[in-house]
C-alpha positions in Angstrom: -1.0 81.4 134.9 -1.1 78.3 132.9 -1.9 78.0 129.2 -0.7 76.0 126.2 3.1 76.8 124.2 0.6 77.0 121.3 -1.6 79.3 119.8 -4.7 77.3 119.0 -7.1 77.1 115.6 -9.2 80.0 116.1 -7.5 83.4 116.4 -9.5 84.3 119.8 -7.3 82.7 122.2 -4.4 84.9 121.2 -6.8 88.0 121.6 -8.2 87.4 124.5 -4.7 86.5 126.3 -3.1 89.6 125.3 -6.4 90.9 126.5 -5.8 89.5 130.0 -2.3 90.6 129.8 -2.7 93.6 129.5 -5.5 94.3 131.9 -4.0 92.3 134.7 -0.4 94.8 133.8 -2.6 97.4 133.5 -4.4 96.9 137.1 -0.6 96.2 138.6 -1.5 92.2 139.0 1.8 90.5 138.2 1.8 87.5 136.2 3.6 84.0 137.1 4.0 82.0 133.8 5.6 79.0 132.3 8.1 81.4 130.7 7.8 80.8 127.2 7.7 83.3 124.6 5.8 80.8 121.6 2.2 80.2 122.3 -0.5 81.7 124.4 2.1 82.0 127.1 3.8 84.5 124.8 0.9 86.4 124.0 0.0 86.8 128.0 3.5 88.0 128.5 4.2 90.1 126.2 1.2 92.0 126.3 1.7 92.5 130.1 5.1 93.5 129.1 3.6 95.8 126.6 1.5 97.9 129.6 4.4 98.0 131.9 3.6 94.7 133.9 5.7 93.1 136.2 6.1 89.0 134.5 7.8 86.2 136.0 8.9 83.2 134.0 9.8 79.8 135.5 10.9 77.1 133.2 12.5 73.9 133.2 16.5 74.0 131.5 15.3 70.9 129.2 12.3 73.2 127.7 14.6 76.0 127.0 15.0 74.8 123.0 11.5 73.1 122.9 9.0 76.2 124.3 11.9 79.0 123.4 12.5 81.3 127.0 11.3 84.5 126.9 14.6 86.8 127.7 12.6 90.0 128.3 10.5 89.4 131.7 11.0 90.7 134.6 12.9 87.7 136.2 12.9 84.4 134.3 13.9 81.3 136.2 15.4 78.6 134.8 14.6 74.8 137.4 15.6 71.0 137.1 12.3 69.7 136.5 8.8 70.2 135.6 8.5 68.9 139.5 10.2 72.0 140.3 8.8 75.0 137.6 5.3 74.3 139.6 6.3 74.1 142.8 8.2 77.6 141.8 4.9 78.5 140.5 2.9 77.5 143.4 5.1 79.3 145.8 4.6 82.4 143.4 1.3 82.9 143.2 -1.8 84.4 144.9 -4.2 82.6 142.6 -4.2 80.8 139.7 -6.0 80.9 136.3 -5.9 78.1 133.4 -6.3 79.8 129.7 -6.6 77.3 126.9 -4.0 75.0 127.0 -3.3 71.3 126.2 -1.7 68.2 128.3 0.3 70.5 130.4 -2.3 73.1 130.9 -4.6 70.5 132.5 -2.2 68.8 134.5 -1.0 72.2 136.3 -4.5 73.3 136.6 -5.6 69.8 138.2 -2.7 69.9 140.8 -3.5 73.0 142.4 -7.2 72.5 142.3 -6.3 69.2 143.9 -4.2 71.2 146.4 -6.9 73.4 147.1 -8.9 70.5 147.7 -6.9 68.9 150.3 -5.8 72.5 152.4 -2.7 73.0 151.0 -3.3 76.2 149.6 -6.9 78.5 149.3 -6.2 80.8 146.4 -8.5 81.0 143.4 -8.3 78.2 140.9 -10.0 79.9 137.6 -10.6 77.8 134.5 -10.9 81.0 131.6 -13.6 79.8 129.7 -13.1 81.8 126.5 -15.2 80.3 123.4 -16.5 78.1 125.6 -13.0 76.0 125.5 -13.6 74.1 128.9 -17.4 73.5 128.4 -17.0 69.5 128.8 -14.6 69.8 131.3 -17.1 72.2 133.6 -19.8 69.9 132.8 -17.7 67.0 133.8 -16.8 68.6 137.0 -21.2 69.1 137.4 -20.9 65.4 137.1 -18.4 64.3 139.7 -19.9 66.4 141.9 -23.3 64.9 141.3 -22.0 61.4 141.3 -20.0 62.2 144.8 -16.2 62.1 143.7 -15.8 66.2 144.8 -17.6 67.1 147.6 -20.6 69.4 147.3 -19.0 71.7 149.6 -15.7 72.0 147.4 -17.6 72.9 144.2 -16.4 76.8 145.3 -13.2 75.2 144.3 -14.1 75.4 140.6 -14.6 79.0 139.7 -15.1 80.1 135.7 -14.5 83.3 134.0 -15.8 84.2 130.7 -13.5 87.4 130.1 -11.1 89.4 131.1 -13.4 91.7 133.5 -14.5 88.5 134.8 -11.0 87.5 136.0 -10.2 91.2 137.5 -13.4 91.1 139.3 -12.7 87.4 141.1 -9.1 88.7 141.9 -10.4 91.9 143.3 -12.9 90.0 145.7 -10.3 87.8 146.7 -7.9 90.5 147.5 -11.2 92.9 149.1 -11.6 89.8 152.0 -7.6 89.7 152.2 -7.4 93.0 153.0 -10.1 92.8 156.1 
């Protein structure tokens, strides 16, 4: 799960994270974060936390003051390097979903949907689209695949969800081919 140490302008984003938290807790989909307790990353968590979900927090030591750790996950893991927290991540996780975020957001969510691009991994990459947050990022995406710089085949790659049902339903279709 990536998304920003902040809450953003509207109100929205922190209701529909604790939203997703609590839906994924509630559907017994554990949640790998950044492991912050400020921010949409706080609001995921502790909602999950609130419906009995099972949260995982990986952060880098030099964040610790910055992003403030969240001491009441499930595990929190404490790494050298923002190398490291997603690699941790990565290694984690069955699938990955970017909420609204800033820098740090985007450059998470661009590694692993570059991963997925080049083999390395073929979990969902899911860009939650609440409020219409990454409209001109999905429309610039429509334009590298029209101008050639992601292969029309890979365009799977970039999945979108507009709620919280949305995400559940991706995750169960992904888990429904697992399973056969």
């Amino acid at each position: 799960m990536y998304c920003g140490s902040q809450t953003g302008k509207n109100p929205i984003y922190v209701e529909k994270a604790k939203e997703l938290g609590a839906q994924l807790a509630s559907a017994s989909i554990g949640i790998v974060y950044g492991g912050s307790n400020v921010g949409l990353m706080g609001a995921l968590a502790d909602a999950a936390l609130d419906h009995n979900g099972k949260v995982i927090g990986i952060m880098p030591e030099h964040l610790q003051k910055r992003e403030i750790a969240h001491l009441h996950l499930t595990e929190i893991h404490f790494v050298d390097s923002m190398h490291t927290r997603k690699k941790k991540m990565i290694d984690l996780s069955d699938a990955f979903i970017a909420l609204p975020g800033g820098c740090g957001t985007l450059d998470e969510y661009f590694e692993v949907f570059t991963w997925a691009q080049i083999g390395l991994h073929n979990h969902p990459v899911i860009l939650y689209n609440m409020n219409g947050f990454y409209d001109a990022l999905i429309q610039h995406f429509n334009k590298m695949i029209e101008e050639g710089f992601i292969r029309e085949e890979q365009k799977d790659i970039l999945q979108v969800a507009t709620s919280a049902d949305d995400i559940l339903e991706k995750l169960k279709m992904v888990q429904s081919v697992r399973d056969k």
